[in-house]
Wavefront OBJ file of the C-alpha trace (Angstrom):
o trace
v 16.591 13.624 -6.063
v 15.075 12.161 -8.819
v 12.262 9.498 -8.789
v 14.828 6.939 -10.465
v 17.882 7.553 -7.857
v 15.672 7.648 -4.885
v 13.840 3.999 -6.446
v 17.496 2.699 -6.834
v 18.491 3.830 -3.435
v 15.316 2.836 -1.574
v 15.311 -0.580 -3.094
v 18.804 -0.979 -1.436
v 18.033 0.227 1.615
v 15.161 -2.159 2.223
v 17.140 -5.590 1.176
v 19.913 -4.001 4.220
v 17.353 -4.405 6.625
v 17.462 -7.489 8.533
v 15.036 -10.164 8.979
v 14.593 -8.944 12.790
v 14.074 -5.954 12.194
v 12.083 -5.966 9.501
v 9.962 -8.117 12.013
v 9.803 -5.448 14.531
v 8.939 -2.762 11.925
v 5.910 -4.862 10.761
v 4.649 -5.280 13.890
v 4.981 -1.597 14.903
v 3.617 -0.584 11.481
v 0.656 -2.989 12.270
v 0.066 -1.423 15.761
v -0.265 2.002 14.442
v -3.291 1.354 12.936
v -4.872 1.359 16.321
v -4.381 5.224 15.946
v -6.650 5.172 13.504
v -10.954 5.077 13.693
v -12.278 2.737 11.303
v -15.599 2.868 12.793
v -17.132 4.817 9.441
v -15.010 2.719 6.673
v -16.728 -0.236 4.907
v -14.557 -1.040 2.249
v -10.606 -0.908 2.290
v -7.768 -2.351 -0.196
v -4.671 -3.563 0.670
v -2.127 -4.350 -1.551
v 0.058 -8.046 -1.030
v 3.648 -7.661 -0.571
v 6.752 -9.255 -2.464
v 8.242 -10.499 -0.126
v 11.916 -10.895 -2.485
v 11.030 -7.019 -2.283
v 10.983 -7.190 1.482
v 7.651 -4.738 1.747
v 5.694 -4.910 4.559
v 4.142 -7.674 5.761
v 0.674 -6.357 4.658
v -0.826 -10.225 5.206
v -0.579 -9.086 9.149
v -2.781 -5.949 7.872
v -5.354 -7.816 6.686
v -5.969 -10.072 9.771
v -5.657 -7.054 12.101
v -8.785 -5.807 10.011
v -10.466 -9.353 10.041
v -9.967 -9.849 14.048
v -10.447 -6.186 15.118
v -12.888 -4.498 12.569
v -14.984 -7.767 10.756
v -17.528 -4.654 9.515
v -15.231 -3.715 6.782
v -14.849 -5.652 3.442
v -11.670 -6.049 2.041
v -10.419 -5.628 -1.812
v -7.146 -6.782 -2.695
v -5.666 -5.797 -6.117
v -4.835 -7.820 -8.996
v -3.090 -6.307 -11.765
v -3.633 -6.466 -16.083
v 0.012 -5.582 -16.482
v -0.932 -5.409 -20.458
v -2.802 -2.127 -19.997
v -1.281 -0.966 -16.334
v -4.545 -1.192 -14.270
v -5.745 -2.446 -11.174
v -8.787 -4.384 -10.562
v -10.143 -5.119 -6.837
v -11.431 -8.399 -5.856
v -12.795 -9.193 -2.285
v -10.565 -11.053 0.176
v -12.386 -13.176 2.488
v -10.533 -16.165 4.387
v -11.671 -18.679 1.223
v -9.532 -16.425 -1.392
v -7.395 -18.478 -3.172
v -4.107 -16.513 -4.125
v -1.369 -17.189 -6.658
v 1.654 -15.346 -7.274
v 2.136 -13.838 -11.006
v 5.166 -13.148 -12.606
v 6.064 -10.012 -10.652
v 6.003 -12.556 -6.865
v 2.867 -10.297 -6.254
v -0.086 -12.900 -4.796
v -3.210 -12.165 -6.104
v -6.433 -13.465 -6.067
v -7.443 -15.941 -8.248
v -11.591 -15.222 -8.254
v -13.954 -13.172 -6.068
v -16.506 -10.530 -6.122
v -15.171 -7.313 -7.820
v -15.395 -4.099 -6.131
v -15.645 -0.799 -7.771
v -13.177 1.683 -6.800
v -16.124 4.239 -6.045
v -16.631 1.741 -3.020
v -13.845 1.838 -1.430
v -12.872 4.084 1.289
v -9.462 3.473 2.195
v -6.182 2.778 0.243
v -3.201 1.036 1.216
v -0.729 2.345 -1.076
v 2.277 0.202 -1.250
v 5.671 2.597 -1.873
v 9.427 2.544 -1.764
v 10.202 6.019 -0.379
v 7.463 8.939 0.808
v 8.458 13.164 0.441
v 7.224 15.586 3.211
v 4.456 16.764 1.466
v 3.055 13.317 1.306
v 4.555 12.187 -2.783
v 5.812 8.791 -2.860
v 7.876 7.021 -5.190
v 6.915 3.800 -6.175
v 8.213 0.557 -8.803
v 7.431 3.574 -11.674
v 4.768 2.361 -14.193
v 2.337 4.418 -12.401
v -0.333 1.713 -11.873
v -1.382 2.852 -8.419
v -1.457 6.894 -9.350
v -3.997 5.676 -12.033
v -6.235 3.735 -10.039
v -6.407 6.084 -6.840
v -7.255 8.451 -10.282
v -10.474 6.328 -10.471
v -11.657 6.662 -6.655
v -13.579 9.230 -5.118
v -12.024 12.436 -4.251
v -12.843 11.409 -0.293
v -10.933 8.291 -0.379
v -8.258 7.615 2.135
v -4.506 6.871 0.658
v -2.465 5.361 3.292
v 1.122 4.897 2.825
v 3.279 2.052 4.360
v 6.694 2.443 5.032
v 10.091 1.165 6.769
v 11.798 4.561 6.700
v 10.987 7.961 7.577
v 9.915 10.830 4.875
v 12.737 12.253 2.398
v 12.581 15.888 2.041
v 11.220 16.543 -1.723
v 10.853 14.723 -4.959
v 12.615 16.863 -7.222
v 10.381 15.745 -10.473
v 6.832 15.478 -9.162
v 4.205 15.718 -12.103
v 0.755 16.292 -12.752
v -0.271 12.552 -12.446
v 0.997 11.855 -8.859
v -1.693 12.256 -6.439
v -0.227 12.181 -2.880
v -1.211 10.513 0.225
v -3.425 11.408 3.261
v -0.882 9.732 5.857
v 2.316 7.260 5.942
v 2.603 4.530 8.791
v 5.941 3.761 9.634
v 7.551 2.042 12.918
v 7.742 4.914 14.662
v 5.272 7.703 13.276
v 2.139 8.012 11.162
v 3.050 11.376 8.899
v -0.509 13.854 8.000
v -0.150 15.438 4.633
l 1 2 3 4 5 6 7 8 9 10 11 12 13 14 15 16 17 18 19 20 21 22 23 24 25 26 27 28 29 30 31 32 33 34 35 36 37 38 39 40 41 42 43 44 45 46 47 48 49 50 51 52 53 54 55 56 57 58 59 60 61 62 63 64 65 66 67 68 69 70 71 72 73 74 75 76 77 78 79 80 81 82 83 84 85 86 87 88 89 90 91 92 93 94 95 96 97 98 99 100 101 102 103 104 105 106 107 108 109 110 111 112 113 114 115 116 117 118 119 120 121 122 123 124 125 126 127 128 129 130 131 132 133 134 135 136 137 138 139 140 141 142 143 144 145 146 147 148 149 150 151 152 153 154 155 156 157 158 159 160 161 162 163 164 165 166 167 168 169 170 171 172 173 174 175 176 177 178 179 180 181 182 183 184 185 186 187 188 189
C-alpha cells in the first residue's frame, strides 16, 4: 500500500477504537517501557498527542520518566509549521503548554535543546512496516528533524496496532525506527 491509503486507513482505524480500550493500550504501551534501560540516556523527546487524533496518551510517558528516571531531561517539540521544522524545548513540571492550530500542545517557553543532545526519540506515527518505516500525518516534519540528530540516537515508535507488512513507496528521506511499543510487543528493527 501506499503511504496515502495506509494514512487514510490508519486514521480510521484509530477513531474505531474505544475509549476503554484505548485506555488499556496506553497503559500497556506505558508499561513496556520498563523493558527498556534508561540508565545511560540523559536527554529524551516526546512528542504531545492530539487527542481528536486519539494518539497515545504520551502525557502518561512523560510522568513515567519524571517518577521512575528524574536523571533524564525532557524536550518536547514545538513546531514552525511555516518552514516544517521542529524545535525542542525542555519540559519540566512549570511548562506552560498551549494548543496551536493543529490541537498539538506545545510549550509556550523553556530552555532549547539541540537535537545533538538528545538521545532518545519518541516518534509519534499512524501505522509502522516490518522493517521498522512508519507512516506518519505526511509533511515529513519528523523524518527531517531525526535528519538533524546524531546517527546514535534512539527512534522509538508508539503505536495501537501491530506492524503492516511493507510500505510500497518508501524514499530516500524516511529514516526508520530502532523499535515500536505497542500493547502487546515492542518490535527491533
Amino acid at each position: 500500500m501506499l503511504k496515502k491509503d495506509i494514512r487514510s486507513l490508519y486514521l480510521s482505524k484509530r477513531q474505531e477504537v474505544s475509549k476503554i480500550n484505548i485506555l488499556a493500550f496506553n497503559k500497556a504501551i506505558t508499561n513496556q517501557l520498563n523493558n527498556f534501560n534508561w540508565i545511560n540516556y540523559k536527554t529524551i523527546s516526546i512528542y504531545l498527542p492530539i487527542s481528536n487524533l486519539k494518539e497515545i496518551n504520551t502525557f502518561k510517558i512523560l510522568t513515567y520518566f519524571q517518577k521512575n528516571h528524574p536523571h533524564i531531561k525532557i524536550a518536547v517539540p514545538k513546531t514552525n509549521f511555516k518552514i516544517l521544522i521542529l524545535e525542542h524545548l525542555e519540559y519540566t513540571h512549570q511548562t506552560t503548554l498551549l494548543e496551536n492550530k493543529y490541537q498539538i500542545p506545545e510549550p509556550q517557553s523553556g530552555n532549547v535543546i539541540i537535537p545533538n543532545n538528545i538521545d532518545v526519540v519518541f516518534v509519534p506515527l499512524l501505522a509502522f512496516d516490518n522493517l521498522g518505516f512508519r507512516v506518519g500525518y505526511g509533511k515529513g516534519v519528523y523524518d527531517r528533524f531525526l535528519a538533524s540528530c546524531r546517527i546514535d540516537v534512539v527512534k522509538i515508535g508508539l503505536s495501537f496496532f501491530d506492524s503492516i507488512n511493507s510500505i510500497d513507496d518508501v524514499n530516500e528521506f524516511d529514516i526508520p525506527l530502532n523499535y515500536c511499543i505497542t500493547p502487546n510487543k515492542i518490535y527491533s528493527f
